[in-house]
C-alpha positions in Angstrom: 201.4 216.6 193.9 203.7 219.3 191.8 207.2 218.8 193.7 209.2 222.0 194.8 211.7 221.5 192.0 208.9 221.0 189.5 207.2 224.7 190.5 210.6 226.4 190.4 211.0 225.4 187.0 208.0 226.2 186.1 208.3 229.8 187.1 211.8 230.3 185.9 210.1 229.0 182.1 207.0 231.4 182.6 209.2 234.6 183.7 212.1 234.0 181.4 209.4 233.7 178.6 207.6 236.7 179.5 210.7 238.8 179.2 211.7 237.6 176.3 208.3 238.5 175.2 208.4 241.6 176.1 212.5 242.0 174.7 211.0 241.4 171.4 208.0 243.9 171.7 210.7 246.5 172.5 212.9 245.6 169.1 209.5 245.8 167.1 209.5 249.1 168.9 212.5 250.5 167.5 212.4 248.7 164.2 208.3 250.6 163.5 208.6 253.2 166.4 205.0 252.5 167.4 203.6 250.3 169.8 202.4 247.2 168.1 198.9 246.9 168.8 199.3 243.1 170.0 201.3 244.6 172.7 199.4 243.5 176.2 198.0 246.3 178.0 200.5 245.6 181.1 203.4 246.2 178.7 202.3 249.8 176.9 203.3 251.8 179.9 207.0 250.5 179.4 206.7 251.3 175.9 205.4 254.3 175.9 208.3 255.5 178.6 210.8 254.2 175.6 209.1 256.5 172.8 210.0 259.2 175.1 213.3 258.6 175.6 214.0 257.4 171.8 215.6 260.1 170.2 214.2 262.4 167.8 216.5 262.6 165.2 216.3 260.5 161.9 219.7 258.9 162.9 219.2 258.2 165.7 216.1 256.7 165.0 218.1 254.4 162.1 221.1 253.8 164.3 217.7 251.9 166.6 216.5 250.4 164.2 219.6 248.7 162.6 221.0 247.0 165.9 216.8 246.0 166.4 217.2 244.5 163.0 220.2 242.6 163.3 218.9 241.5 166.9 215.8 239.6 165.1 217.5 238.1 162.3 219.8 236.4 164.7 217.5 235.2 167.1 215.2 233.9 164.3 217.9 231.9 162.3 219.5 230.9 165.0 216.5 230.0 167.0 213.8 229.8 164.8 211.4 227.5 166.5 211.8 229.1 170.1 208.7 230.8 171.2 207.2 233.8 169.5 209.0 233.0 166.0 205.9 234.3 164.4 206.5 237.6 165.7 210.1 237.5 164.7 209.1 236.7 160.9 206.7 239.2 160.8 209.2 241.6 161.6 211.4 240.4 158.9 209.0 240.2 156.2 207.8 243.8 157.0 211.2 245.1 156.6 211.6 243.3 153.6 208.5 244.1 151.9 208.5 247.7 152.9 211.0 250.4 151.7 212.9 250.3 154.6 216.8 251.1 155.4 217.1 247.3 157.0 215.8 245.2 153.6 219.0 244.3 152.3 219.5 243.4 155.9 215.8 241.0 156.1 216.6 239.9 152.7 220.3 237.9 153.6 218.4 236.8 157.0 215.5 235.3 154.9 218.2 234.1 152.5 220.4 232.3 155.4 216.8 231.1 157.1 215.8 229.2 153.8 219.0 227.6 153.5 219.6 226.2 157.0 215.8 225.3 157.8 216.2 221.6 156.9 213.1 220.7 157.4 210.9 223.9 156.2 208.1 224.6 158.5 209.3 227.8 159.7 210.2 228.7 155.5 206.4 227.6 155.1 205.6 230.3 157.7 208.3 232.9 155.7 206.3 232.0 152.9 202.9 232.2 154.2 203.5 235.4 155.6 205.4 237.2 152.7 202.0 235.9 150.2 199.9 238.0 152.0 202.4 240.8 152.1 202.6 241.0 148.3 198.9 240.2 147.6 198.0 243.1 149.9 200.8 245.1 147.1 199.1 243.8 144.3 202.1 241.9 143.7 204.2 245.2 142.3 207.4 244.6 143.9 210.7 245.5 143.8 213.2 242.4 143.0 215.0 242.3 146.2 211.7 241.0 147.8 212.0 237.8 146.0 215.8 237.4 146.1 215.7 235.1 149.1 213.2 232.4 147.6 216.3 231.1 144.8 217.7 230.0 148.4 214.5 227.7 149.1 215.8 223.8 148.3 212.6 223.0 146.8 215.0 220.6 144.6 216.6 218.5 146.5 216.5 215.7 148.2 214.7 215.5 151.2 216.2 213.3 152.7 219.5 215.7 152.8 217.1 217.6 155.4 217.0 214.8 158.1 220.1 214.8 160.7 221.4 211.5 161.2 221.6 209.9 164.3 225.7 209.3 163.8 225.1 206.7 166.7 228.4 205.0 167.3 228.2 201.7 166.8 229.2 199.7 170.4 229.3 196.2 168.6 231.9 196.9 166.8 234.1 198.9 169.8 233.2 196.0 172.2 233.1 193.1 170.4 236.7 191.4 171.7 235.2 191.9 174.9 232.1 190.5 173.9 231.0 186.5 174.6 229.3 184.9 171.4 225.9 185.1 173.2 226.5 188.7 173.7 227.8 189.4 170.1 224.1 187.4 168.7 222.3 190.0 171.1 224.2 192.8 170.3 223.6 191.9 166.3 219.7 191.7 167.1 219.9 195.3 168.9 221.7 197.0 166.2 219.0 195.1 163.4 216.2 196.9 165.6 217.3 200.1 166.2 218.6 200.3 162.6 214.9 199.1 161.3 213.4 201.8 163.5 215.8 204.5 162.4 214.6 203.7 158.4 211.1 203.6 159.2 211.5 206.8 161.1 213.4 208.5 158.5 211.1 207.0 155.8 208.1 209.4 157.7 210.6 212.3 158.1 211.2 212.2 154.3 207.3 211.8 153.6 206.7 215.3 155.8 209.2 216.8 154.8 208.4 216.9 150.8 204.9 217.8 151.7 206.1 221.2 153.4 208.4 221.8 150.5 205.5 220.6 148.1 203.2 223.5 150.3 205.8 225.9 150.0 206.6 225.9 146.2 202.7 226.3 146.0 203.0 229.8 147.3 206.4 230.2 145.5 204.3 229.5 142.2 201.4 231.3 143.2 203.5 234.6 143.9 205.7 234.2 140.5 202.1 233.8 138.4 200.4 236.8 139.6 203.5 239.0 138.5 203.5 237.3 135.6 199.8 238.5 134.8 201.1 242.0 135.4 203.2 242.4 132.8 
């Protein structure tokens, strides 16, 4: 039996998301100024009364899609594993890729996004992503689209990537206040929980090279097939 508290909750999470949902179909809006055709059929109607109120003019238009822009980039680096972060690098990438007034814009997001994604699996869906963009250009590109990837930290360490625990440590805070029996058991604890942190960490390490390994694959891949151009 779902409790009252449990179905509140539960609505709040499913409204809240839909909004957002549809927040972020409205900035793809004024960033393409067309309606995306992954847009649900409930929400054209509200998109369709924006494209008549959007003005006309080409600065207007620009002004839109520069604060839309700036909107995404935000959300995805400072947020990029919320909901619907697919749609947010898809944006991105198609500003970057595309001759577009917001690239140098996309490029210092991308840039900032590779640098503070520690762990990379939202830099592998970057990556993904911006293959298929170029392979769909034939890989003629202009240099600013590959400016963010000397940001990727394909070369260090990985273990720089996992956040430590900082726990602070009680035996030592407590232990004039501690009995000899409870300074043995305190000593086990902190042998446990310190074994379990560097087994943990030891896995986190092991994942976290094999996204960066995945990711220089396409780094490579990309960097070839303009090679084979010239």
């Amino acid at each position: 039996m779902v409790s009252k508290e449990v179905k509140q909750a539960r609505t709040f999470e499913s409204t809240f998301l839909s909004f957002y949902q549809l927040y972020l179909n409205i900035l793809q809006f004024y960033l393409t100024h067309k309606i995306p055709k992954s847009v649900p059929a409930k929400t054209r109607p509200i998109l369709s009364q924006l494209s008549n109120g959007v003005s006309t003019s080409s600065e207007g238009r620009k002004e839109l899609s520069t604060v839309s822009i700036q909107c995404v980039c935000e959300l995805l680096v400072e947020k990029p594993y919320f909901n619907f972060s697919s749609n947010l690098v898809n944006m991105v990438v198609g500003q970057l890729a595309n001759e577009t007034p917001n690239r140098r814009t996309a490029r210092d997001c991308l840039a900032k996004l590779f640098q503070t994604d520690l762990v990379g699996e939202i830099s592998y869906e970057v990556m993904r992503r911006l293959a298929d963009v170029v392979k769909k250009k034939n890989y003629k590109l202009s240099p600013i689209v590959l400016q963010p990837l000397l940001h990727l930290p394909l070369g260090q360490d990985a273990s720089g990537a996992l956040t430590s625990s900082n726990v602070t440590d009680d035996y030592h805070r407590r232990k004039f206040g501690m009995s000899r029996k409870e300074k043995k058991i305190s000593k086990m604890k902190r042998k446990v929980e310190r074994d379990t942190r560097e087994t943990r960490a030891g896995e986190s390490r092991t994942y976290v090279s094999q996204v960066r390994s995945r990711i220089a694959n396409i780094v490579f891949s990309i960097y070839l097939h303009i090679l084979k151009l010239e």
